[in-house]
Every structure is written in C-alpha cells, then in structure tokens.
LUMKE-869575 format. One record per residue (C-alpha): x, y, z. Coordinates in nm, 3 decimals. Each point is the difference from the previous one (the first is absolute). Last residue first. Layout:
N
@xx X, yy Y, zz Z
...
***
This chain:
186
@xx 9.557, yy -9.838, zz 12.006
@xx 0.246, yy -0.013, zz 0.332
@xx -0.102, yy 0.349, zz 0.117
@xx -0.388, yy -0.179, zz -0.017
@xx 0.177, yy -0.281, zz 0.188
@xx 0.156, yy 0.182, zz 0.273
@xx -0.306, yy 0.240, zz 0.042
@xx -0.193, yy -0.254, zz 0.070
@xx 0.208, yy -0.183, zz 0.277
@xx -0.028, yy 0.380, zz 0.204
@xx -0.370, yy 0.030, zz -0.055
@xx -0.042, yy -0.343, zz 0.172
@xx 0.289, yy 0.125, zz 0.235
@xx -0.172, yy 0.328, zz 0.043
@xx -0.384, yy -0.156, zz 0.061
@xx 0.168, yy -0.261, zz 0.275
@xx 0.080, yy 0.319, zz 0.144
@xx 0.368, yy 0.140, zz 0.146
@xx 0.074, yy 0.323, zz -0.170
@xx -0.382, yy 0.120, zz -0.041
@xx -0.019, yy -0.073, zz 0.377
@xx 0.288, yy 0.235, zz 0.114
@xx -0.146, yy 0.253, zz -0.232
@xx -0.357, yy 0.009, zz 0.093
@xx 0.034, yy 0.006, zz 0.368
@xx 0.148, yy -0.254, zz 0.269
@xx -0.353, yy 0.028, zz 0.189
@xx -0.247, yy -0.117, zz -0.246
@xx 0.271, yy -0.315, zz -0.082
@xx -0.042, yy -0.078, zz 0.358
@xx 0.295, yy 0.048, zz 0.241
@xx 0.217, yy -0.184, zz 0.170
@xx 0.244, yy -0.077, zz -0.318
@xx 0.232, yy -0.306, zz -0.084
@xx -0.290, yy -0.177, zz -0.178
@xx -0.239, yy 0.211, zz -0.112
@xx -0.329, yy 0.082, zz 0.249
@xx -0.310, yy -0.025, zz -0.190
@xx -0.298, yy 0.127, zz 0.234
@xx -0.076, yy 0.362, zz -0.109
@xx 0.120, yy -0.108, zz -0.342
@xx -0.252, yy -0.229, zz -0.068
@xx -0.216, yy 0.214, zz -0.243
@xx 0.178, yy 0.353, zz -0.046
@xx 0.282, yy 0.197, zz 0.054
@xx 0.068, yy 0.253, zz 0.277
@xx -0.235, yy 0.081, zz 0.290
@xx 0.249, yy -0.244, zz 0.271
@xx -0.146, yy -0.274, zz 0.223
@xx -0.229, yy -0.305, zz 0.046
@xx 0.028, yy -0.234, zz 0.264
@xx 0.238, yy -0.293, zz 0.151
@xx 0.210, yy -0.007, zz -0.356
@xx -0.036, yy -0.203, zz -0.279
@xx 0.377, yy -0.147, zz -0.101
@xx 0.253, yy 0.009, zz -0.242
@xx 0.102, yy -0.186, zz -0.358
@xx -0.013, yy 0.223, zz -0.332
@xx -0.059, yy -0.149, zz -0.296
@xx 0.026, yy 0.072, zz -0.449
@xx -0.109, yy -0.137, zz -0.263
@xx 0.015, yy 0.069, zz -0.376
@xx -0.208, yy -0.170, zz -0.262
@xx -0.001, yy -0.042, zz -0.360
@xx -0.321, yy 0.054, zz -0.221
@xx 0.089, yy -0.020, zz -0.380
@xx 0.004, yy 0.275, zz -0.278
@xx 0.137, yy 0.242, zz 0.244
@xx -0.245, yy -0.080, zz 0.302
@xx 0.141, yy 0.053, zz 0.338
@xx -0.191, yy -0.216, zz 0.307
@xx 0.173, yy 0.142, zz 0.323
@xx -0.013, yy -0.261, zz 0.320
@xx 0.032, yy 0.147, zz 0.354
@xx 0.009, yy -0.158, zz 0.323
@xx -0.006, yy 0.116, zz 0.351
@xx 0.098, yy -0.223, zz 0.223
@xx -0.074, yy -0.076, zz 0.363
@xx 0.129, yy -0.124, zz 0.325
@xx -0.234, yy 0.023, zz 0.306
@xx 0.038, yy -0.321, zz 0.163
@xx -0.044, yy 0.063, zz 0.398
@xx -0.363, yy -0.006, zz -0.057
@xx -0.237, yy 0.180, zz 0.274
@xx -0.224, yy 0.214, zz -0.231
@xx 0.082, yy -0.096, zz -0.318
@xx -0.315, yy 0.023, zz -0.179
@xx -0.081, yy 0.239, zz 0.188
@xx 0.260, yy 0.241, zz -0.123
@xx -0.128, yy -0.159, zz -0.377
@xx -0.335, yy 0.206, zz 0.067
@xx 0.131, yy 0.280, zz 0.153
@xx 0.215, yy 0.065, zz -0.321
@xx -0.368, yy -0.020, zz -0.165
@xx -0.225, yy -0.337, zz -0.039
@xx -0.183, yy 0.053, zz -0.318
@xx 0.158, yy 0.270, zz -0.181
@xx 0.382, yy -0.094, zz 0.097
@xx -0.070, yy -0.361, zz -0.021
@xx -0.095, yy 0.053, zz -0.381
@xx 0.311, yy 0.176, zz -0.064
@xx 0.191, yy -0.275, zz 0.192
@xx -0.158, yy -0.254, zz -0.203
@xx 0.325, yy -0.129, zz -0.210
@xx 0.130, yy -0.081, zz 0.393
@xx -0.261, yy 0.054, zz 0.219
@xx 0.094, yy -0.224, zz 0.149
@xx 0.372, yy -0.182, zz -0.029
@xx -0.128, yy -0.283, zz 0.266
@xx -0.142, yy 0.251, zz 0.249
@xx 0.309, yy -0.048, zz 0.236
@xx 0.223, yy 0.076, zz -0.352
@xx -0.135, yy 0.308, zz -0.096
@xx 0.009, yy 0.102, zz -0.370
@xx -0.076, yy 0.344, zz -0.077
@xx -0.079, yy -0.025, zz -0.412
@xx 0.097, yy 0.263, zz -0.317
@xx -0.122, yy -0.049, zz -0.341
@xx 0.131, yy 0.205, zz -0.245
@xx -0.064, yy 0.148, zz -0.358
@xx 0.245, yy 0.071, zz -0.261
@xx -0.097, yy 0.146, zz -0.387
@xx 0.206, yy 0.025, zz -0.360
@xx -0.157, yy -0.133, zz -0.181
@xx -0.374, yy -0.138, zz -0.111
@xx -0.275, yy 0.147, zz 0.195
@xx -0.341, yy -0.174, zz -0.054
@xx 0.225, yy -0.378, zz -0.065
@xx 0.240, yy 0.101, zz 0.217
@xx -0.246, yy 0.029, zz 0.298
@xx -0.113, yy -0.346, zz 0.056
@xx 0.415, yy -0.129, zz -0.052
@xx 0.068, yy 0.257, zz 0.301
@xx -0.271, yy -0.059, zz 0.215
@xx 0.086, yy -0.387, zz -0.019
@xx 0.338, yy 0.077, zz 0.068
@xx -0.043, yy 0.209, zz 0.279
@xx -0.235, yy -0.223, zz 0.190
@xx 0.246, yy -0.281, zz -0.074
@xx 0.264, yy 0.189, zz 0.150
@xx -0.178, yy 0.104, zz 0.319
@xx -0.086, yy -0.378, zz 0.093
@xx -0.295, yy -0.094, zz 0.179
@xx -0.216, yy 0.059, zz -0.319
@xx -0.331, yy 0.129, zz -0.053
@xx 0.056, yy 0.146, zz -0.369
@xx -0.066, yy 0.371, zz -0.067
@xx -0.219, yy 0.199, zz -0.219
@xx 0.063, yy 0.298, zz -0.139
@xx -0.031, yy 0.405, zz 0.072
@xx 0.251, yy 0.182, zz -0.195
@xx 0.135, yy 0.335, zz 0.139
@xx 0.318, yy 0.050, zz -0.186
@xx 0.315, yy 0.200, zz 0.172
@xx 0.240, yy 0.092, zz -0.182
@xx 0.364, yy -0.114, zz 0.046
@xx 0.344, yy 0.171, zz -0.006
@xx 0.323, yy -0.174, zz -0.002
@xx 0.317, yy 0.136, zz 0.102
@xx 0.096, yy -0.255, zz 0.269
@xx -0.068, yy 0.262, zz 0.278
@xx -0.342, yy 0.054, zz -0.176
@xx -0.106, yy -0.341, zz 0.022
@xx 0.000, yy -0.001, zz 0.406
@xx -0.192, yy 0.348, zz -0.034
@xx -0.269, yy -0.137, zz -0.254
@xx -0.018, yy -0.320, zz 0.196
@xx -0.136, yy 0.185, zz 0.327
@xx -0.204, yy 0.254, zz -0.195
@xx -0.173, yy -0.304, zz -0.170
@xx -0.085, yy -0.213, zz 0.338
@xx -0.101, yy 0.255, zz 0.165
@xx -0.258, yy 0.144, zz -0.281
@xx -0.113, yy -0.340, zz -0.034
@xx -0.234, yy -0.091, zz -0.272
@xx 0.353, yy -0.166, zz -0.170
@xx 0.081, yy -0.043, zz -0.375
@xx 0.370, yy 0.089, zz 0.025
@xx 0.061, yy 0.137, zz -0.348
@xx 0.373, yy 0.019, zz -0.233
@xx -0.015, yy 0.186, zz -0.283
@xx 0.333, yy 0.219, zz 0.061
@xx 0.186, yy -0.333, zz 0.104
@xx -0.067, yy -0.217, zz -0.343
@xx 0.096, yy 0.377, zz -0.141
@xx 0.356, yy -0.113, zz 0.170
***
C-alpha cells in the first residue's frame, strides 16, 4: 500500500483534483495534487492524449503519478469537440456548442475519460458516460460542460444533480473506479 500513499494526479485543475480526491477517498486511497504544466498531443482520441502525456511526464517525474484527459463527444457534430472539449469551452463557450445545435433532433453525447498511471510503465484506465445536451444551460454546480450534460436516465444537467450524485455516476469515477481495481490488484 506505500505504492497508494505516493500516489499524484498531475492536473492544473482545481475541479478536476477535488473531484478525484473524493471518488479516491471512498476506496481508501489518498492522492496529492501536482501542478505540472506539459505539453499535450493533438489527438481526437482521449486515450492517446493521456498516454502520450503520461510517457512525456515519466521521464521528469518517475512513479507513482495519474493524469486524465476527459472529452464531450456529440454525435450530431460528428463526436466534436471530443479530445478538444477544453479548447471548445474557451473558444466557443456552452453558448457556443448550444448553437451549434440549434434545431438538431440528435443530441446524444458522451463524456469520455482516459487516466494515464505511471508505475514503471504508463497503463490506461477509461471510463464513459452516455446522455444528452440539454435545450440551455442550467444548474451553479460543477464545472465545464456540466451546465449542458444531461446523464442518461436523468432530466437534469450534471450542474443541477449536485456534486455527489455526479461524483457517483462520471465517466471520471469509472476511469478512477477501473484504476483502483488494478492498483488493489498489484
């Protein structure tokens, strides 16, 4: 278990880190958080992004680390933005990717997340929920698309079904979730 006690997420996000560190915590293992700027691969695929940011990093870092790469992919837009959602975000805005789909019929989405873990070798951990974008924007909880991403089986936004109900269902907690079953394997 000391493999556990060392373990880093090396995220900029404060979100994205508090989120994980609570998911992690109700499978007994605590993370710190590492602020490590790096560069990342333009990729359409979440996984690859991760892994490439993973095997870049291991060589400053060495063990025992995660990262994650996390996409919104839409199917009327042709899985856009995809590996560029955070990208989207800045550029275009929730507003931005409403217009976008002003008038479709089609508004299934994913999200998707991929965790890179290096303990002497990058392996990687993914994890999806399917739903929907909604009509408009709603809800002051969460963060990036979660005004918008309605999970399938719910009516509501992630940014309306609070903090805990999202933590339990995310494509970030089943990533998280598929981790924690191998590291408890090791």
């Amino acid at each position: 278990m000391s493999f556990l006690a060392e373990l880093r997420f090396v995220t900029s996000n404060d979100h994205k880190f508090r989120e994980a560190e609570s998911i992690l915590k109700r499978f007994g293992v605590n993370i710190s958080h590492a602020r490590i700027s790096y560069p990342e691969v333009r990729s359409d695929g979440v996984e690859e992004v991760a892994l490439n940011s993973a095997q870049y990093l291991s060589k400053e870092l060495g063990p025992s680390f995660f990262l994650e790469d996390t996409g919104l992919f839409v199917d009327a837009l042709n899985g856009f933005p995809g590996a560029y959602s955070k990208w989207a975000l800045e550029k275009i805005g929730l507003n931005g990717l409403l217009k976008l789909l002003e008038g479709e019929g089609n508004r299934n989405a994913s999200f998707k997340a991929a965790i890179a873990l290096f303990d002497g070798e990058v392996r990687v951990f993914t994890g999806e929920v399917k739903g929907s974008i909604a009509l408009e924007a709603s809800g002051a909880s969460g963060f990036g698309y979660d005004p918008v991403f309605v999970p399938e089986g719910y009516g509501k936004p992630f940014a309306e079904l609070g903090e805990e109900t999202k933590s339990g269902l995310s494509h970030r907690r089943r990533a998280l979730e598929e981790m924690v079953k191998f590291l408890k394997r090791k």
